[in-house]
C-alpha positions as CSV (number, residue, x, y, z in Angstrom):
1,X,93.8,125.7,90.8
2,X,92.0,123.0,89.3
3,X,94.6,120.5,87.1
4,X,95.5,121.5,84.0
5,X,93.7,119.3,81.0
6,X,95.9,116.1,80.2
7,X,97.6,116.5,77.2
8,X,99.5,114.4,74.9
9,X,102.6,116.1,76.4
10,X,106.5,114.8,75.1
11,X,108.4,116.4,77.6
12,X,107.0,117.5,81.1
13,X,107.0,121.2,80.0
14,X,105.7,121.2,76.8
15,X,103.5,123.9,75.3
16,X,104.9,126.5,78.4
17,X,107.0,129.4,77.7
18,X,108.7,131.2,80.1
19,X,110.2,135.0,80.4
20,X,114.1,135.2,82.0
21,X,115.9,138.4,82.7
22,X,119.3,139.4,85.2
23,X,122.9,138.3,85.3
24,X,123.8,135.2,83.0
25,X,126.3,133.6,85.4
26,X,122.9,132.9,87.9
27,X,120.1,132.4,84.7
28,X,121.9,130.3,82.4
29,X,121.6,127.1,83.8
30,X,118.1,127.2,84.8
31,X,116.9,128.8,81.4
32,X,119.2,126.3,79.4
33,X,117.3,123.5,81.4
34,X,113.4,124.8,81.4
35,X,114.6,124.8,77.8
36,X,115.6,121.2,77.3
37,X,112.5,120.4,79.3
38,X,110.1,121.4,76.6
39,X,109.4,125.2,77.8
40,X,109.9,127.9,74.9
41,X,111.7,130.8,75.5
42,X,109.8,134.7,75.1
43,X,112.6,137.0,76.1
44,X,116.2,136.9,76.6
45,X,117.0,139.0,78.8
46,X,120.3,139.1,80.6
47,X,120.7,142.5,82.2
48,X,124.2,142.4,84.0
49,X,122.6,146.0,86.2
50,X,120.0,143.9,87.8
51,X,121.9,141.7,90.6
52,X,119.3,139.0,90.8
53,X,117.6,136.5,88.0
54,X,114.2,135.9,87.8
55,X,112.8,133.1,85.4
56,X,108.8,132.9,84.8
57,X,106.7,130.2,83.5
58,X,103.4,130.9,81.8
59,X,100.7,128.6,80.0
60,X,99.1,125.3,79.6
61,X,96.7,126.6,82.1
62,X,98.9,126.7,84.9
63,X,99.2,130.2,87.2
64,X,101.9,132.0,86.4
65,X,105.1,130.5,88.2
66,X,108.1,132.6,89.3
67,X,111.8,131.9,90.3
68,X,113.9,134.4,91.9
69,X,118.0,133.9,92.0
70,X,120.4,135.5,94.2
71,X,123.9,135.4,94.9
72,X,123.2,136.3,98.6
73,X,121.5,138.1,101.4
74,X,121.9,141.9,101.2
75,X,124.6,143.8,102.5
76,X,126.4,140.2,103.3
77,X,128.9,140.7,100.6
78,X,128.4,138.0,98.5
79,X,128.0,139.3,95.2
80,X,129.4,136.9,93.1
81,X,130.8,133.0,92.4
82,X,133.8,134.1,93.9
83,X,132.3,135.7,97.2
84,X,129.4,132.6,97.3
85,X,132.4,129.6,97.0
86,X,134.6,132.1,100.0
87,X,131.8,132.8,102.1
88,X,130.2,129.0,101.8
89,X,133.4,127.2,103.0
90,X,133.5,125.3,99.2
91,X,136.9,127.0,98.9
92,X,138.2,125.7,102.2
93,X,136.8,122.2,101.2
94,X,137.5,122.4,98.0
95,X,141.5,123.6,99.1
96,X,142.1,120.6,101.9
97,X,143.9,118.5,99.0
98,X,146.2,121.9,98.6
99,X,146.4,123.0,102.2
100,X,145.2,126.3,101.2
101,X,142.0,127.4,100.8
102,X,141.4,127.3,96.5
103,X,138.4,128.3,94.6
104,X,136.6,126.4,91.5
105,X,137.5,127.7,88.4
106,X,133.7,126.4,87.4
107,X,130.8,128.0,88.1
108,X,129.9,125.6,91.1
109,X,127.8,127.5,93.5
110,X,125.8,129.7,90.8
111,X,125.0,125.6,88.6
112,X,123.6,124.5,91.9
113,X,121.1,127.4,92.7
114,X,120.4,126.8,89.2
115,X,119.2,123.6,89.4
116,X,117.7,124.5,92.8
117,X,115.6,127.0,90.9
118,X,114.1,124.7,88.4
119,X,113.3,122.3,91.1
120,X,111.7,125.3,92.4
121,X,109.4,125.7,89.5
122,X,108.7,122.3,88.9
123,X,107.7,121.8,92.4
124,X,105.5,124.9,92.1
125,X,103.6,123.8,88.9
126,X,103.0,120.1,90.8
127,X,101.8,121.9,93.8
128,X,99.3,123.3,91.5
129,X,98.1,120.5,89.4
130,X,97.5,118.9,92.8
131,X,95.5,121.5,94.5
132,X,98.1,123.1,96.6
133,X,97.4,126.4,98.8
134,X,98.3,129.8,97.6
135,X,101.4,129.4,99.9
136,X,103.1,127.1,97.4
137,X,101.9,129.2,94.7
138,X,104.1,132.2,94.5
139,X,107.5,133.2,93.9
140,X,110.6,130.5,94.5
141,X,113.7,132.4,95.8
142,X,116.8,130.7,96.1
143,X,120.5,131.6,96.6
144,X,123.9,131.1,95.8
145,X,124.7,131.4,99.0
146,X,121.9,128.8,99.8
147,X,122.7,126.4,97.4
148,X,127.1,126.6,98.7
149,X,125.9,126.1,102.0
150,X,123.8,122.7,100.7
151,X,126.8,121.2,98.6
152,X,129.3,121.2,101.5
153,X,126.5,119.9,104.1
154,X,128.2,116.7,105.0
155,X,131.7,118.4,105.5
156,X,129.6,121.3,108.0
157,X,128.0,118.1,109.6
158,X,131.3,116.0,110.0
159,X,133.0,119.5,111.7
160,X,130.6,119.9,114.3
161,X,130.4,116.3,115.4
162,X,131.0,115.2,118.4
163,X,134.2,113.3,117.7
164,X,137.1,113.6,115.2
165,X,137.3,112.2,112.0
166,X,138.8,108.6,111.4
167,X,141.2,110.1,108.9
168,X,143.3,112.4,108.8
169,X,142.7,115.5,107.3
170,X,145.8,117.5,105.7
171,X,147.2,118.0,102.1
172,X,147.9,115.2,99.8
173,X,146.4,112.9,97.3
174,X,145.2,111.9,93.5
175,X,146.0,112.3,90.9
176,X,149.0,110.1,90.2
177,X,151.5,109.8,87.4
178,X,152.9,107.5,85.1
179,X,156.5,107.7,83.3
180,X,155.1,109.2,80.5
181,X,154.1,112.1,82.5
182,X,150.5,111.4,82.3
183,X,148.0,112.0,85.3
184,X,145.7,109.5,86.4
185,X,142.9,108.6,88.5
186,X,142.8,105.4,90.4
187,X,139.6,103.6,92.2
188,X,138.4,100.9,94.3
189,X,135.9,100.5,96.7
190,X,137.7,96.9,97.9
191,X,140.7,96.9,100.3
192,X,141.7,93.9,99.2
193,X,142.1,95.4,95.3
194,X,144.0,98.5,96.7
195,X,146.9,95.7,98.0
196,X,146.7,93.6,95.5
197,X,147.5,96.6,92.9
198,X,150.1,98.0,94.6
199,X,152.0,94.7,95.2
200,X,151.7,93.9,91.5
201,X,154.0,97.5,91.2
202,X,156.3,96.3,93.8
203,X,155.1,99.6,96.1
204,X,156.5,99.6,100.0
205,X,154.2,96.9,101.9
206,X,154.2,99.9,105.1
207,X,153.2,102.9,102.5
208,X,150.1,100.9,101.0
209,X,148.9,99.8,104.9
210,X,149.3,103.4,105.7
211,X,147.7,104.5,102.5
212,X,144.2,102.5,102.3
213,X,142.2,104.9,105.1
214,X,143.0,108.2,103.6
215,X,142.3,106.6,100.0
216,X,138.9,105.3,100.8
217,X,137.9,108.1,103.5
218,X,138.7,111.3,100.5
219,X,135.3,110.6,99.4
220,X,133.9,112.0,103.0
221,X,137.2,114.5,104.1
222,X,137.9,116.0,100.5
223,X,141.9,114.6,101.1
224,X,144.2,111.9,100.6
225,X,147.4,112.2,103.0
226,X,148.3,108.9,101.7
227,X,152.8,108.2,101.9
228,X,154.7,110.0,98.7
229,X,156.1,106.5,98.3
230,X,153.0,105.5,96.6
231,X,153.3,108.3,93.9
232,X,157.1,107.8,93.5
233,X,155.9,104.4,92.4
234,X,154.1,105.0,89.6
235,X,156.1,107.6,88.4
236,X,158.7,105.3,87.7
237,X,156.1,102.9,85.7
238,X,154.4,103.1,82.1
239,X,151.0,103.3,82.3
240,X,150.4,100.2,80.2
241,X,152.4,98.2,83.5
242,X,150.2,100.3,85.9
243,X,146.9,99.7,83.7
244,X,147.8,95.6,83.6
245,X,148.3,96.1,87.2
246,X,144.5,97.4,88.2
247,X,143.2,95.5,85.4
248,X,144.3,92.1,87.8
249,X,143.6,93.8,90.7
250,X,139.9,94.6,90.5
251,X,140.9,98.1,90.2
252,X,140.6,100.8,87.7
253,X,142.9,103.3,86.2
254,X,141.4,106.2,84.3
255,X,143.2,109.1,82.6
256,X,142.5,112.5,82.9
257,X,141.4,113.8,80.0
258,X,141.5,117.4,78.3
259,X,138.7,119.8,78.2
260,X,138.7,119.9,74.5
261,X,138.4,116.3,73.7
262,X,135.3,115.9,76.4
263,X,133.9,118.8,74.3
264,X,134.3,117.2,70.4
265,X,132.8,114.1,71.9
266,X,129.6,115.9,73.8
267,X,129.2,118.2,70.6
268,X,129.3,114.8,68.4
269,X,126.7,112.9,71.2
270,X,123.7,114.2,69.8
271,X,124.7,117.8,67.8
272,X,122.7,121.0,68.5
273,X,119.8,120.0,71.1
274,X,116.6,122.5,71.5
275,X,116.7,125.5,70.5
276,X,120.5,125.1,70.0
277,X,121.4,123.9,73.0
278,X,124.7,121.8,72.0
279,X,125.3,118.4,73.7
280,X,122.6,115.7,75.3
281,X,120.1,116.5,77.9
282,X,121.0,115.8,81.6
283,X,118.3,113.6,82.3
284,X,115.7,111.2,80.1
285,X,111.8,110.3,80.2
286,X,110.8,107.5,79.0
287,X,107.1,106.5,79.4
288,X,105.9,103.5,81.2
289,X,102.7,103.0,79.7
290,X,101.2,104.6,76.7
291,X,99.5,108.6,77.8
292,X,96.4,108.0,79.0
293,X,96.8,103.9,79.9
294,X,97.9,104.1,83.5
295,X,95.2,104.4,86.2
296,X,96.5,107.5,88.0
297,X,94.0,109.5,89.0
298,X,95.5,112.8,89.2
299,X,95.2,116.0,91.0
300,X,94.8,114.4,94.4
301,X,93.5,117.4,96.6
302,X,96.5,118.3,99.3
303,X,95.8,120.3,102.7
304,X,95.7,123.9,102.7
305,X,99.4,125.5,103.3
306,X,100.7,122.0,102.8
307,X,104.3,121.9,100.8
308,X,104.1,121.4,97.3
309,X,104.6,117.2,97.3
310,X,102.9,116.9,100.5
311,X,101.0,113.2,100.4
312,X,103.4,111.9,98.3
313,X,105.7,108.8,98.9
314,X,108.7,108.3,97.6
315,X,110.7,104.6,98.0
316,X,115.0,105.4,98.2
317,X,116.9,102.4,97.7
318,X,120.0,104.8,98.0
319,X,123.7,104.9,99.0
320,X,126.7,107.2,99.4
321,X,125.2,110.9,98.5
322,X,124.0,110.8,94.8
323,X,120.4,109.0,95.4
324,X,119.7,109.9,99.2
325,X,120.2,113.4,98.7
326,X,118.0,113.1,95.6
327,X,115.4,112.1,98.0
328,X,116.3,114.5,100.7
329,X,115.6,117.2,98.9
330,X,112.1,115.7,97.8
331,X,111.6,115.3,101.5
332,X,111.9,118.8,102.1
333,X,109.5,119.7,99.5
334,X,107.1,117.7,101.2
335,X,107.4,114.2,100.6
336,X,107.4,111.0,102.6
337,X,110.4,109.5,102.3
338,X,111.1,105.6,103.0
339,X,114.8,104.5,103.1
340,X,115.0,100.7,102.3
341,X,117.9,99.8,103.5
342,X,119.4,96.1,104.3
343,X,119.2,93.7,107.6
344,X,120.9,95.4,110.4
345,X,120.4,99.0,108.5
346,X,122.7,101.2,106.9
347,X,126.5,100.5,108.3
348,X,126.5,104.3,107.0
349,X,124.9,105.3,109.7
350,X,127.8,104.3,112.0
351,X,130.3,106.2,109.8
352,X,132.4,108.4,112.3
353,X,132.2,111.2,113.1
354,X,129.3,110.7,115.0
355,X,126.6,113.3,116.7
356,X,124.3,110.9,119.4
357,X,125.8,107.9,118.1
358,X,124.8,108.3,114.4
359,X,126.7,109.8,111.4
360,X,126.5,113.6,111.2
361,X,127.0,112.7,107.2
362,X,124.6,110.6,107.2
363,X,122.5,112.9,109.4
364,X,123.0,115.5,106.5
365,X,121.5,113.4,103.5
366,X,119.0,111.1,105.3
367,X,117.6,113.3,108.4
368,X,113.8,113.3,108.4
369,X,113.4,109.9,106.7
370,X,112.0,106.6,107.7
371,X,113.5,103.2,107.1
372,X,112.5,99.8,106.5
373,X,115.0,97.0,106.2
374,X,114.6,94.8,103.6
375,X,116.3,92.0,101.7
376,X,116.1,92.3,97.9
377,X,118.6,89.1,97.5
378,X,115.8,87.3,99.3
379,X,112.7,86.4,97.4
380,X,110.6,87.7,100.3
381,X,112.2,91.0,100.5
382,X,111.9,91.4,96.6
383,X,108.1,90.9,97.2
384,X,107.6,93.2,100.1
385,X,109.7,95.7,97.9
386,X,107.0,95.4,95.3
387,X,104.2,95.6,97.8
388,X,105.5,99.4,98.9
389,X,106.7,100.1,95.1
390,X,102.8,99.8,94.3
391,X,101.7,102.1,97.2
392,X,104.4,104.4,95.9
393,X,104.7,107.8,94.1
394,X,108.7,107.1,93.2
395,X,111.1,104.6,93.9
396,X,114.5,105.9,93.7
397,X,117.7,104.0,93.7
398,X,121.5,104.3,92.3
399,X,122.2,100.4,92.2
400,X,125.2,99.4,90.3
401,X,124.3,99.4,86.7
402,X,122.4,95.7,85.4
403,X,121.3,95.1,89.4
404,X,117.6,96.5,89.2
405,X,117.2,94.2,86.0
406,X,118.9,91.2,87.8
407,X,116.6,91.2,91.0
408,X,113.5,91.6,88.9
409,X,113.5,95.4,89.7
410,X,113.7,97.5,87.3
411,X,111.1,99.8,85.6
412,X,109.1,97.3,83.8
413,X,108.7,94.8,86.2
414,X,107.5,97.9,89.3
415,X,105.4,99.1,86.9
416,X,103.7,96.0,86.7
417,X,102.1,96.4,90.2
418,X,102.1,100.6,89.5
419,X,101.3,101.5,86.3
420,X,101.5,105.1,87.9
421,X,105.0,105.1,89.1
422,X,107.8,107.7,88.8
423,X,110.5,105.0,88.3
424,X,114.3,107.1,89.2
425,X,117.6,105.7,88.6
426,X,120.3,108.2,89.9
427,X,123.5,106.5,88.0
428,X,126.9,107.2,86.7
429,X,127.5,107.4,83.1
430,X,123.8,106.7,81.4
431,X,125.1,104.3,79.0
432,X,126.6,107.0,77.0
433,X,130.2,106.2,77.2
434,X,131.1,103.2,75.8
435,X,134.4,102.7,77.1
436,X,133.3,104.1,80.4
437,X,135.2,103.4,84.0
438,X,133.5,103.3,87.1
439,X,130.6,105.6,87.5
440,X,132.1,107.1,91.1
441,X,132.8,111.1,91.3
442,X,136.3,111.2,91.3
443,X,136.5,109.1,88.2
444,X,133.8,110.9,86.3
445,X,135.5,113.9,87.1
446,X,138.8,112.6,85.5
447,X,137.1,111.0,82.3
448,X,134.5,114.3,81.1
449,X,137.9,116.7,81.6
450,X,135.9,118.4,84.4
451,X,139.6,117.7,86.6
452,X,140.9,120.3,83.9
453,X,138.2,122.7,84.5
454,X,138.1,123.1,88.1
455,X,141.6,124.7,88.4
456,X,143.3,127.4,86.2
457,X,145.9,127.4,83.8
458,X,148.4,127.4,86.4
459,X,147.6,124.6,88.6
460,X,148.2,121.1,87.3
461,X,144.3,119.2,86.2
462,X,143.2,117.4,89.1
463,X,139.5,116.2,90.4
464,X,138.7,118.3,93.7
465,X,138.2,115.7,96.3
466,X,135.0,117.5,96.8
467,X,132.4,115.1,96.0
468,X,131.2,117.8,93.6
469,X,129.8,115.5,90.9
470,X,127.7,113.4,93.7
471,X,125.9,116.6,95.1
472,X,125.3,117.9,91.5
473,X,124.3,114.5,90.6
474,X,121.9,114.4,93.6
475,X,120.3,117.9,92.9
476,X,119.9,116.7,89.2
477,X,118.3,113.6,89.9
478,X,115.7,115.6,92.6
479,X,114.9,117.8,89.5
480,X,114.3,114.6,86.9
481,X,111.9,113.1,89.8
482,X,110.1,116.4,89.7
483,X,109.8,116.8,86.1
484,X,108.9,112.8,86.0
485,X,106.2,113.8,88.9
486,X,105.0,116.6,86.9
487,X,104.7,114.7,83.3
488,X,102.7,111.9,85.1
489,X,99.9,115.1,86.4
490,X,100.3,116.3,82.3
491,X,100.1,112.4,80.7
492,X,98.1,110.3,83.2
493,X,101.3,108.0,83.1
494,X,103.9,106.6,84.6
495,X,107.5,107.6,83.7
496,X,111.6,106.5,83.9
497,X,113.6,109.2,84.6
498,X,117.4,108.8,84.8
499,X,119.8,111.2,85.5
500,X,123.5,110.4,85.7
501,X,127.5,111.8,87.4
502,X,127.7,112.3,83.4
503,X,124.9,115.1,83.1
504,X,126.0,116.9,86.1
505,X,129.6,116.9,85.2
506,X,128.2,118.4,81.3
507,X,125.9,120.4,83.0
508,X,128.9,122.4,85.0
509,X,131.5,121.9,82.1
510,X,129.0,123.3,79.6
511,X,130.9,127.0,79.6
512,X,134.1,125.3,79.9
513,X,133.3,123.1,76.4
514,X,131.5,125.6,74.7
515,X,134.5,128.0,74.5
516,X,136.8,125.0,73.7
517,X,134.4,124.7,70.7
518,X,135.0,127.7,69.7
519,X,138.5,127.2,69.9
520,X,139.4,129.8,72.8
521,X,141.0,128.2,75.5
522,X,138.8,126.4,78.1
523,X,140.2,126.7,80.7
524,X,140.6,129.9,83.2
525,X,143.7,131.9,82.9
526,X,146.2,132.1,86.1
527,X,145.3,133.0,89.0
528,X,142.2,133.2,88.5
529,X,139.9,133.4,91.6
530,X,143.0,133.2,93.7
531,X,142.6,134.4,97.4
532,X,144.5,136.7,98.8
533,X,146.8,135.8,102.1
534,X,146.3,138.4,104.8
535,X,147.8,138.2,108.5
536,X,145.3,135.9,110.0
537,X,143.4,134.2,107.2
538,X,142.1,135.2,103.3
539,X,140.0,137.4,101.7
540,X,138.4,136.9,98.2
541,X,137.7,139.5,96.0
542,X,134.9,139.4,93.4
543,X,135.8,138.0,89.6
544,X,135.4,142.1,88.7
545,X,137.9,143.4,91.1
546,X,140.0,140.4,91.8
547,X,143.2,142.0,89.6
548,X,143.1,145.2,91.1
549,X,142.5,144.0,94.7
550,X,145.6,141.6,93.8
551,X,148.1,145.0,93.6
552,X,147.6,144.9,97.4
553,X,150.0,143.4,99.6
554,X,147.2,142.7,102.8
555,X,150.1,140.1,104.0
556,X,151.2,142.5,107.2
557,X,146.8,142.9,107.7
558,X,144.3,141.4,109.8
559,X,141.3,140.1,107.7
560,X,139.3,143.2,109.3
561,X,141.9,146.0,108.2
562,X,142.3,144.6,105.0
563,X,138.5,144.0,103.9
564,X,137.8,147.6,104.8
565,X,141.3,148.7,102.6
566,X,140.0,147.2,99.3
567,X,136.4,148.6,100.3
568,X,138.1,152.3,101.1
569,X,139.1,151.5,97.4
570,X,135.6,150.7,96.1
571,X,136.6,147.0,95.6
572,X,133.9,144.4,96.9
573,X,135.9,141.5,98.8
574,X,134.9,139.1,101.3
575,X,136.4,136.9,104.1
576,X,137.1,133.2,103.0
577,X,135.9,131.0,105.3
578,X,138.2,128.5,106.4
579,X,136.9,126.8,109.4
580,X,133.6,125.3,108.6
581,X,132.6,125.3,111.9
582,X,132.4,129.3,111.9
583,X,129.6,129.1,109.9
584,X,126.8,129.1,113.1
585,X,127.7,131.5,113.7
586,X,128.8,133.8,110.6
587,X,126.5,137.1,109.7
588,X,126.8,136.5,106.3
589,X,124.0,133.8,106.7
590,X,122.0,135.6,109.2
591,X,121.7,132.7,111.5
592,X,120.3,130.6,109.2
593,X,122.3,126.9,110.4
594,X,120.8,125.2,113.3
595,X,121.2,122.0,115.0
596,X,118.9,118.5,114.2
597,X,117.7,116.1,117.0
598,X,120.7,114.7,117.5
599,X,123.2,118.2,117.9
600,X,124.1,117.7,113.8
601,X,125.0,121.1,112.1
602,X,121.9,121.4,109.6
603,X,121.6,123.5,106.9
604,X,118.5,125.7,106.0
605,X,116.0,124.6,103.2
606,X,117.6,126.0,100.3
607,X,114.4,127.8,98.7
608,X,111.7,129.9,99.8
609,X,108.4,129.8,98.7
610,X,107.0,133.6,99.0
């Protein structure tokens, strides 16, 4: 189709509306967000008999665009969040801090292929403003089952490596505790910081040796097996000694805090949003020029059958998972992708384990990309930065917060050389929080109550040492390119976009708050989503069944005999996953996870244009 007029557009869907019908648990998200994006919604329909969602956009001159949302493939017995988190290995990952396989009390699988699905759209409607082929033109479908399968990547990757991992993986780690009996979070990226706290408190000079690897490798093996002398030692302390201690350290000592206070203080951020959403939006736009003033051309022609961003470049100054799998994903859509990394390249890409002498987590966020290495403490690299920034569509980064500005950087100063440019910052807390800790997962996790939320009422609060927040955070900040990418096609400008650990964790809280808000109790009651223990592994029932397939002792079963028991009983259950590595090679997924160049487990592309 030819480009839509440019108008004086606000937010990048402005003046659409769009149509949803199927189960709430896999619309909300993506309706909530087309919403807070500008598009006005025709029809609510959530029809709990229909097993699928489908979301359509109409108007502004655009061709219809369509999203489809499943839990899974058909007859593959996913059917639910329950079934999507067993059969996707997140409850295996997820369950490494416990030594038992534990499921999400959130949402997690069905907020992902959420997000996914508005990428989707987005990616559909730029496809079309640029002149994209029919292919890119029809229906997005994406999964649950999909989208699991994407957010425990780098743990598939690390299993099938061709080496172990560096540390070890069993039960064990954060939260600690403080006399008072108050949990807390504890984080530093700087071995030196980890001894000097823990000599401050007097801890065993062998336990906090023993303890650093496990600490700083939880980000990449979802545990912590670090000595119980190092939690009998804060038990023993206030947390005013233990605060003093970090605060000296370099360290930082965060709180977990309740459901209910996150929720007053995202309720009281900005009050009802549009159309009554409650709370901030996930991401922000802010122009670069004024609509109209840049000297983007728009609707550059694409080849036939070309993917939907095909052309386009994007610049990552990335690290850890939050920015490069932002730019992964945008990759996969079509775009050129650029990694700047430093002198002697990214000392990720040594991390163990290794497949061909590279990182198989690294392999999983940054496969397909190229690299340049670049100093940007160096006036020279700075410029040559600046040189690709104004041959580029986006430059993307998640630099500590103040560093862009510092190094001459940031979104004013790129713009400069390209008016045009889809500035991205992928960050932590988006200057919401005033009193604010580090912007890293586990911390994030601890400080938005999200630790609460991700266990039920029986299980002490605690962040899952699944990096959930960076892989959320990743998928949001590929959909805040998009939108930025489709805003410049609507304005003729360039545009900021930030997207933050904050919006994901309110963005997979939101059910959580909102019934805290309402003064029910937020969190999930016991036992909820609990697998079931059978003679040679677990079984997961769907949220529906789950208390009657509980009456059954499978204890004394195989898996086999005692999937096909609760079935004989019309109960729809399915085998939890519990060694990723199984995955190749599991039915449930129709062979769907291959190998890369190097002999890295790869997931599939986690929608399908039809």
């Amino acid at each position: 189709m030819a480009s839509p007029a440019t108008t004086q557009t606000i937010r990048p869907l402005d003046t659409l509306r769009f149509d949803t019908g199927g189960p709430a648990p896999l619309t909300r998200v993506a309706a909530d967000h087309l919403r807070r994006l500008g598009a006005r919604q025709n029809h609510f329909g959530h029809d709990m008999s229909t097993p699928n969602g489908r979301l359509e956009l109409t108007g502004a001159g655009f061709e219809p665009a369509a999203a489809l949302i499943s839990w899974g493939r058909p007859g593959s017995g996913i059917r639910d969040e329950a079934t999507a988190q067993a059969a996707t290995g997140i409850m295996a990952v997820h369950g490494r801090r416990d030594g038992v396989p534990r499921a999400l009390a959130l949402d997690y699988a069905a907020t992902a292929a959420g997000v996914l699905a508005v990428q989707g759209l987005l990616a559909r409607l730029i496809g079309q403003a640029r002149g994209a082929a029919p292919v890119t033109g029809g229906a997005c479908a994406v999964g649950a089952d999909r989208a699991g399968l994407l957010t425990v990547s780098q743990y598939l990757a690390a299993a099938g490596a061709d080496e172990g991992e560096a540390a070890e993986i069993a039960p064990g780690g954060p939260p600690f505790t403080s006399a008072e009996g108050l949990l807390f979070e504890l984080e530093t990226l700087d071995p030196g910081a980890w001894a000097a706290f823990w000599r401050a408190l007097d801890a065993p000079a062998d336990a906090v040796r023993a303890g650093w690897l496990p600490f700083q490798f939880r980000y990449a093996t979802a545990c912590a097996p670090f000595p119980a002398a190092l939690h009998e030692v804060t038990r023993a302390l206030p947390l005013d000694l233990v605060r003093r201690a970090a605060e000296h350290a370099g360290a930082q000592v965060c709180v977990l805090r309740p459901l209910a206070d996150r929720a007053a203080e995202w309720a009281a951020e900005t009050g009802a949003g549009p159309d009554g959403a409650t709370g901030p939006d996930p991401w922000s736009f802010t122009p670069l020029a004024p609509p109209g003033a840049a000297a983007f051309p728009g609707a550059a022609a694409v080849l036939p059958r070309s993917r939907p961003l095909a052309g386009l470049t994007v610049l990552e100054a990335g690290r850890r998972v939050q920015a490069p799998l932002a730019a992964a994903l945008l990759g996969l859509l079509g775009a050129d992708v650029i990694r700047i990394e430093p002198p002697g390249g990214d000392p990720l890409r040594g991390m163990p384990p290794a497949c061909s002498g590279v990182s198989a987590r690294w392999l999983a966020l940054n496969r397909g990309k190229s690299a340049v290495e670049i100093d940007i403490k160096a006036p020279d690299g700075r410029r040559r930065l600046r040189e690709l920034a104004a041959e580029a569509d986006v430059f993307l980064h998640n630099w500590a917060p103040g560093k862009a500005a510092e190094l001459g950087l940031d979104a004013a100063d790129l713009a400069a050389v390209n008016p045009a440019l889809v500035y991205a910052y992928t960050g932590g807390w988006a200057d919401r929080l005033p009193d604010a800790p580090m912007g890293t997962d586990f911390m994030v996790q601890a400080r938005t109550g999200t630790g609460e939320a991700v266990r039920p009422a029986d299980e002490p609060p605690a962040p899952s040492l699944m990096t959930l927040l960076d892989v959320l955070g990743g998928l949001h900040g590929t959909e805040a390119v998009l939108a930025g990418l489709l805003l410049r096609e609507r304005t003729g400008s360039g545009v900021r976009v930030d997207s933050s650990l904050l919006g994901a964790a309110d963005t997979l809280t939101a059910p959580a708050m909102e019934r805290a808000l309402r003064g029910a109790d937020p969190r999930r009651p016991a036992g909820f989503r609990r697998p079931l223990r059978t003679l040679d592994g677990w079984l997961a029932a769907t949220d529906e069944h789950a208390a009657e397939a509980a009456s059954y002792d499978l204890t004394g079963l195989p898996s086999a005999e005692a999937l096909a028991l609760l079935r004989g009983h019309g109960l729809a259950a399915t085998r939890v996953t519990t060694d990723l590595t199984g995955l190749h090679h599991d039915a449930r997924f129709g062979g769907a996870i291959g190998r890369d160049a190097h002999g890295a487990p790869a997931v599939p592309d986690p929608w399908s244009f039809v």
